[in-house]
N, C-alpha and C positions, 0 to 999 in steps of 0.2 A: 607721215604725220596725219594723224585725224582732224578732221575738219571741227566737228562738233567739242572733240572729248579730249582736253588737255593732256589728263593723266588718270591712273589708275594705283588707288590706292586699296590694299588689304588690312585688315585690323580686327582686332577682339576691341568692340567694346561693352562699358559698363552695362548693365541689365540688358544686351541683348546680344552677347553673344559675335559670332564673328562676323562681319562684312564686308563687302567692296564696296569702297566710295569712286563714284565716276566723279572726275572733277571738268565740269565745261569750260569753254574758254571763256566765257562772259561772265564767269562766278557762281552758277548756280551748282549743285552738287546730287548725285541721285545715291542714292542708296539704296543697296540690295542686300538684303538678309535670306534666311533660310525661307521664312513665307512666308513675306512682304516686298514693298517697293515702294520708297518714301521721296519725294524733290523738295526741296532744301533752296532756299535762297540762296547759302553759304555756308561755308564748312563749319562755322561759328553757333549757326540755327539748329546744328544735329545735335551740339551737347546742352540747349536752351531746352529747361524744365517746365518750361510752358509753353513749347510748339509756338514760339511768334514766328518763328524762320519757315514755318512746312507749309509748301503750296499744296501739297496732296501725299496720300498714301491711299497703296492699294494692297488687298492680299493675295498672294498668290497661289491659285488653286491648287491642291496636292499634284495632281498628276504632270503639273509644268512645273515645280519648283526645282531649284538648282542643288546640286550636291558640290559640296565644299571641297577645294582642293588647294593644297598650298599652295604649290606654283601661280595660281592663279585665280584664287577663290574662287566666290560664284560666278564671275565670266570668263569664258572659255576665248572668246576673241570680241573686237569692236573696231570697228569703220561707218563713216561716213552715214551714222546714226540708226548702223546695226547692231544690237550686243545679242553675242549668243550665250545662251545662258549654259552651264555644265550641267548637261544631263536633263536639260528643263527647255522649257520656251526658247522665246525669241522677245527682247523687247526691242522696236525701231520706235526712233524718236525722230517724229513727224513733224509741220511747222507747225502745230495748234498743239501739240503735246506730246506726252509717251505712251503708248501702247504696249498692251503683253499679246503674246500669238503662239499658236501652238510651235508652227516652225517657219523657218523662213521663207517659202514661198508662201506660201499663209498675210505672212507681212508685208511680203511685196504685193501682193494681189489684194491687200485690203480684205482677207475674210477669216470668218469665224476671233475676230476680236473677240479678248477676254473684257480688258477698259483699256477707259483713255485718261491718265492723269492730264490737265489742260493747262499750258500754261499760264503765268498770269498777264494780264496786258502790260503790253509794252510801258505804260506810262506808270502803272505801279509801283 
């Protein structure tokens, strides 16, 4: 069982094609697309037409973006607020937010960060 990441969901949606939703244990939700990476208050805020739910979005530079695959869309695995992305990056989800990296030592060592979506404060 993963600490961070309840569950993992794949999906085609409307105007943007297919994704993986990460689903946190505390409700919040990430989203990963072909060249982007969105956090979501809640699964609720990704289909809201005026972005009230989105804490942030980032895009994902060509050379890390992930290739789609059924079994598993765009993450290939995730633990303990590791996701490896298929064929792309690495994002680790840090206690101040998520970050993209080229690969996973990269992540663990803190270098050559792409961003940092931040989370929002606790009291929000």
């Amino acid at each position: 069982m993963d600490t961070i990441i309840d569950r993992q969901e794949n999906l085609t949606l409307n105007g943007r094609g297919n994704v993986t939703l990460l689903h946190f244990h505390q409700g919040m939700v990430l989203l990963v697309g072909e060249d982007a990476v969105g956090l979501y208050r809640d699964r609720i805020a990704i289909d809201d037409p005026l972005a009230n739910g989105v804490i942030g979005y980032e895009s994902i530079p060509a050379s890390l973006q992930p290739q789609w695959q059924e079994a598993c869309g765009y993450v290939r695995e995730h633990q303990s607020g590791y996701v490896g992305l298929n064929q792309g990056g690495v994002l680790f989800i840090r206690p101040d937010g998520i970050a993209l990296y080229p690969t996973g030592p990269d992540a663990l060592q803190n270098r050559d960060m792409s961003w940092l979506i931040p989370f929002p404060p606790l009291n929000a």
